[in-house]
LODRENTI-743139 format. One record per residue (C-alpha): residue number from 1; residue in one letter; x, y, z. Coordinates in nm, 2 decimals, padded with zeros to 4 digits. Example, Ala and Ser with C-alpha at 12.3 -4.5 7.8 and 13.67 -1.06 7.14 Angstrom:
2
1,a,01.23,-00.45,00.78
2,s,01.37,-00.11,00.71
//
This chain:
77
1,x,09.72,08.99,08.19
2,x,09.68,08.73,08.45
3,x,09.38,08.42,08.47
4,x,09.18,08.60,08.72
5,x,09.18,08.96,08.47
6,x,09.11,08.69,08.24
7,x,08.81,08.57,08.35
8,x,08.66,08.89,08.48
9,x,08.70,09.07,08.15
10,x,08.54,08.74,07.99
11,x,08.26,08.77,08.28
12,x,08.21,09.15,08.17
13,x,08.15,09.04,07.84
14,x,07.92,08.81,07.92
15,x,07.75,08.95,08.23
16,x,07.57,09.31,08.15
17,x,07.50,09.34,08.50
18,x,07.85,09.23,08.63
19,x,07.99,09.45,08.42
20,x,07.84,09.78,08.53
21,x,07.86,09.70,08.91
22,x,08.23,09.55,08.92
23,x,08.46,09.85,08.96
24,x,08.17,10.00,09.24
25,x,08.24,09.64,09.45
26,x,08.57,09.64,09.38
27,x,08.65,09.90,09.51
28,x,08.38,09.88,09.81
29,x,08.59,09.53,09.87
30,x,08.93,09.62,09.87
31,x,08.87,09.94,10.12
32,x,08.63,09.69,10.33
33,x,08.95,09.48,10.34
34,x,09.22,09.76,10.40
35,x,09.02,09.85,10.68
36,x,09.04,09.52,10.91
37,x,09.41,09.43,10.79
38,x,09.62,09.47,11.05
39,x,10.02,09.42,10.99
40,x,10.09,09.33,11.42
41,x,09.85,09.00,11.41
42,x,10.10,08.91,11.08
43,x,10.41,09.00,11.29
44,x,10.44,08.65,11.46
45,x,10.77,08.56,11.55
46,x,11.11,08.74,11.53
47,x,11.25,08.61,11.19
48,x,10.91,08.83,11.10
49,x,10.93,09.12,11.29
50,x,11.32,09.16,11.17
51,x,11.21,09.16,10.84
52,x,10.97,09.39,10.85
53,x,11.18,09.68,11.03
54,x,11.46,09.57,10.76
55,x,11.21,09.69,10.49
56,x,11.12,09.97,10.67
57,x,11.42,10.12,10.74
58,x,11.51,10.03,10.40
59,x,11.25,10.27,10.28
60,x,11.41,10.56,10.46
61,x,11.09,10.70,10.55
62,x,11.04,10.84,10.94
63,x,10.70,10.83,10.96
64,x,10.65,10.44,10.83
65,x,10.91,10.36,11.06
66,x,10.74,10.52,11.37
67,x,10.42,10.31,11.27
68,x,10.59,10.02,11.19
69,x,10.76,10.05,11.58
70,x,10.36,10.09,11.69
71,x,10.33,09.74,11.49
72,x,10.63,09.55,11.67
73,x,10.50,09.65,11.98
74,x,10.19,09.59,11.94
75,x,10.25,09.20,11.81
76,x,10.42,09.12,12.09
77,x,10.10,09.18,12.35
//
């Protein structure tokens, strides 16, 4: 368990209200967050990009590596 799982089950212990609303926000959060990431404003330079398809294509998987293309493309505008 890491410091930060640390301190939020500490907090949950301590915190009756914390504790029942976390997981709800949580969650809320992280698809809030999934929602404005976008990989292309990430893809900055070259070295980047290269990496990136280099994982991809690692993966083996056709429909990542379609996207991924979008993603290139896209970071170069």
């Amino acid at each position: 368990m890491d410091d930060l799982q640390k301190y939020i089950e500490k907090r949950k212990l301590q915190n009756k209200d914390f504790a029942e609303n976390f997981d709800k926000g949580y969650e809320k959060f992280k698809i809030n967050e999934l929602k404005n990431f976008d990989i292309s404003e990430y893809l900055d330079n070259k070295e980047i990009r290269d990496e990136y398809l280099a994982q991809v294509l690692k993966d083996g998987d056709k429909d990542e590596l379609s996207e991924a293309l979008a993603n290139i493309e896209k970071s170069k505008t």
